[in-house]
C-alpha positions, -999 to +999 in steps of 0.1 A: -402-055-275-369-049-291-364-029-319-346-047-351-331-021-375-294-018-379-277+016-378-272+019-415-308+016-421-312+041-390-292+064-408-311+059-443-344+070-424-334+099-404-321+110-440-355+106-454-373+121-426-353+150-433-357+151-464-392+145-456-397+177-439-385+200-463-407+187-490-437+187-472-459+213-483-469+241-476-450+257-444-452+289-430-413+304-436-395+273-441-382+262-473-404+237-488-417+228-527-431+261-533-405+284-521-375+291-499-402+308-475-381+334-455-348+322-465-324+339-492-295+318-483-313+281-489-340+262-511-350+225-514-321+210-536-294+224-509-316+210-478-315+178-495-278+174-500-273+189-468-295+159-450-273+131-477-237+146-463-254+136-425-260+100-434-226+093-430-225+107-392-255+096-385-245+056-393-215+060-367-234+071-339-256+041-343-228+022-346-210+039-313-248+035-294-257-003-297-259-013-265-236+013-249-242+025-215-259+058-207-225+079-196-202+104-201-183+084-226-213+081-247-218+118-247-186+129-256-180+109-282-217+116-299-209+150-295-174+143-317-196+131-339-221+157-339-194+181-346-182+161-377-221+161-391-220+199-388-189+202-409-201+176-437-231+203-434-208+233-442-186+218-464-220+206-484-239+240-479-208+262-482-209+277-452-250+279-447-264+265-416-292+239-427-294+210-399-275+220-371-304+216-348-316+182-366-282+172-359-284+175-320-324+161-322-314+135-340-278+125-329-299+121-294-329+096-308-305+082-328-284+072-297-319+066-280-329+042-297-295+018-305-284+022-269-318+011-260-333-011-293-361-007-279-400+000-298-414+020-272-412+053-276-412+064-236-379+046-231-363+059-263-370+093-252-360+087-215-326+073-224-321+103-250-331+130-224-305+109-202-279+118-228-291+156-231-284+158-195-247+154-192-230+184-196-210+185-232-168+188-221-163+212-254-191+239-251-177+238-216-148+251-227-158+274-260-163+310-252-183+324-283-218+311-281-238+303-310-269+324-317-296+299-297-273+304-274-273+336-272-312+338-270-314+313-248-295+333-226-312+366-231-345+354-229-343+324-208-355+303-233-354+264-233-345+261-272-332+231-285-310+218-253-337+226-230-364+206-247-341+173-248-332+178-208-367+179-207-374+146-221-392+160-255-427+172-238-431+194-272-422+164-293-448+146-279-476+164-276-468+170-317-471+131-321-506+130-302-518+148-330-505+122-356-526+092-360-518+057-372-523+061-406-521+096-410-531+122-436-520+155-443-540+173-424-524+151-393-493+161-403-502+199-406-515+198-373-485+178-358-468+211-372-490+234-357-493+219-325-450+225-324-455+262-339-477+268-312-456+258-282-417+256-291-399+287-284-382+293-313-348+307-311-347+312-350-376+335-347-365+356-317-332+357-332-342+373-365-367+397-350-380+395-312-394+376-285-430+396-290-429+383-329-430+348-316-456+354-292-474+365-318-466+337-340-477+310-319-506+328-305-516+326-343-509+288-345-529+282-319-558+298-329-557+276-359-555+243-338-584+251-316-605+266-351-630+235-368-623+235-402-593+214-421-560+234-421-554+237-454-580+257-463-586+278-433-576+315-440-559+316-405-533+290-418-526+313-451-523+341-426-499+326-408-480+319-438-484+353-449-474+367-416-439+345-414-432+359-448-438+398-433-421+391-406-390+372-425-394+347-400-387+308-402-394+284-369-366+262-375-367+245-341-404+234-348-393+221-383-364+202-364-391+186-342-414+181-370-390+161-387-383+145-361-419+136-355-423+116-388-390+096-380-401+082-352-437+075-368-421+060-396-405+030-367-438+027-360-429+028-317-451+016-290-466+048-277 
């Protein structure tokens, strides 16, 4: 069936999915209504203006993706305005990185879904995994990497890029875990079910690749243990543990935002 939602209200949502994420509560290191978790540098007023100043950005590429063809013009021009959403981010964070992840998750469902307007959620994915795979002409040519990149590199991770080439296998195994209605203990577990398998480049970059190991080793445990989430010790562990460790799985809070945007379009599975 086709999807009828026009890129303004597009935009509004993937706004309020992000803002979404960083109230729900609570989250092992990530800045949510109780704390800042791990961060210093960021709390839940500045993530909220940060994901207004995107709304902007995020209304052109729906705009630019109605009904455009999956090529190389389509990518080049997202990623121009990709680039413009990270500096409404800076200019709005002074200088602190908030969304630059959710920008490229988002910029791609975004396009997804308006190049597509379909409801099912297989063909959204597929076109947006079609966009992830042509190569971007400006990284092409920059020579300082950013720091996924860096730990991509190092560690041969997929990060970020690799899961959208990939078609978003993490993404959706998350939103198996998320019912139609669901509560949140669904949602906890959508979370979990991302801690446990993304590879993290936020966590390997501020301490190492065994810390993540460890990390989703613990998430898994939690996701195969009986009892609801909330109130099973290994969950306040984990909480504990990310604080020890001053470690924050951005990518999986990316994803898990990204989760309850495309729940909230309520797509054909």
């Amino acid at each position: 069936m086709t999807l009828s939602i026009s890129p303004a209200e597009l935009a509004e949502q993937a706004v309020a999915a992000l803002k979404w994420e960083v109230r729900f509560t609570p989250k092992p290191g990530l800045v949510d209504q109780q704390s800042s978790g791990a961060h210093t540098d960021m709390d839940l007023a500045l993530f909220e203006k940060s994901a207004l100043s995107l709304q902007p950005a995020f209304e052109q590429m729906g705009i630019l993706s109605q009904r455009h063809p999956l090529d190389k013009t389509l990518r080049t021009k997202l990623g121009v305005l990709g680039r413009e959403a990270e500096q409404a981010m800076f200019t709005t964070t002074q200088g602190v990185n908030t969304h630059k992840g959710a920008i490229w998750t988002f910029s791609l469902l975004i396009a997804g879904l308006m190049s597509t307007m379909s409801d099912n959620l297989m063909t959204v994915l597929n076109h947006a995994q079609g966009i992830a795979l042509i190569p971007d002409s400006v990284e092409q040519t920059t020579p300082a990497l950013t720091h996924g990149q860096q730990v991509r590199q190092r560690y041969h991770l997929a990060g970020a890029k690799g899961e959208a080439q990939a078609g978003f296998p993490k993404l959706q195994r998350a939103l198996a875990e998320v019912p139609t209605q669901p509560d949140d203990e669904a949602w906890l577990r959508c979370l979990l079910s991302l801690c446990a398998q993304v590879d993290d480049t936020n966590i390997v970059y501020r301490r190492d690749l065994a810390t993540l190991r460890c990390f989703q080793s613990q998430a898994q445990q939690i996701l195969r243990d009986s009892q609801p989430v909330l109130t099973n010790p290994n969950y306040q562990a984990l909480q504990t543990y990310a604080l020890a460790q001053q470690i924050s799985p951005g990518g999986s809070a990316d994803l898990f935002a990204a989760s309850y945007f495309l729940t909230q379009l309520r797509l054909t599975k």
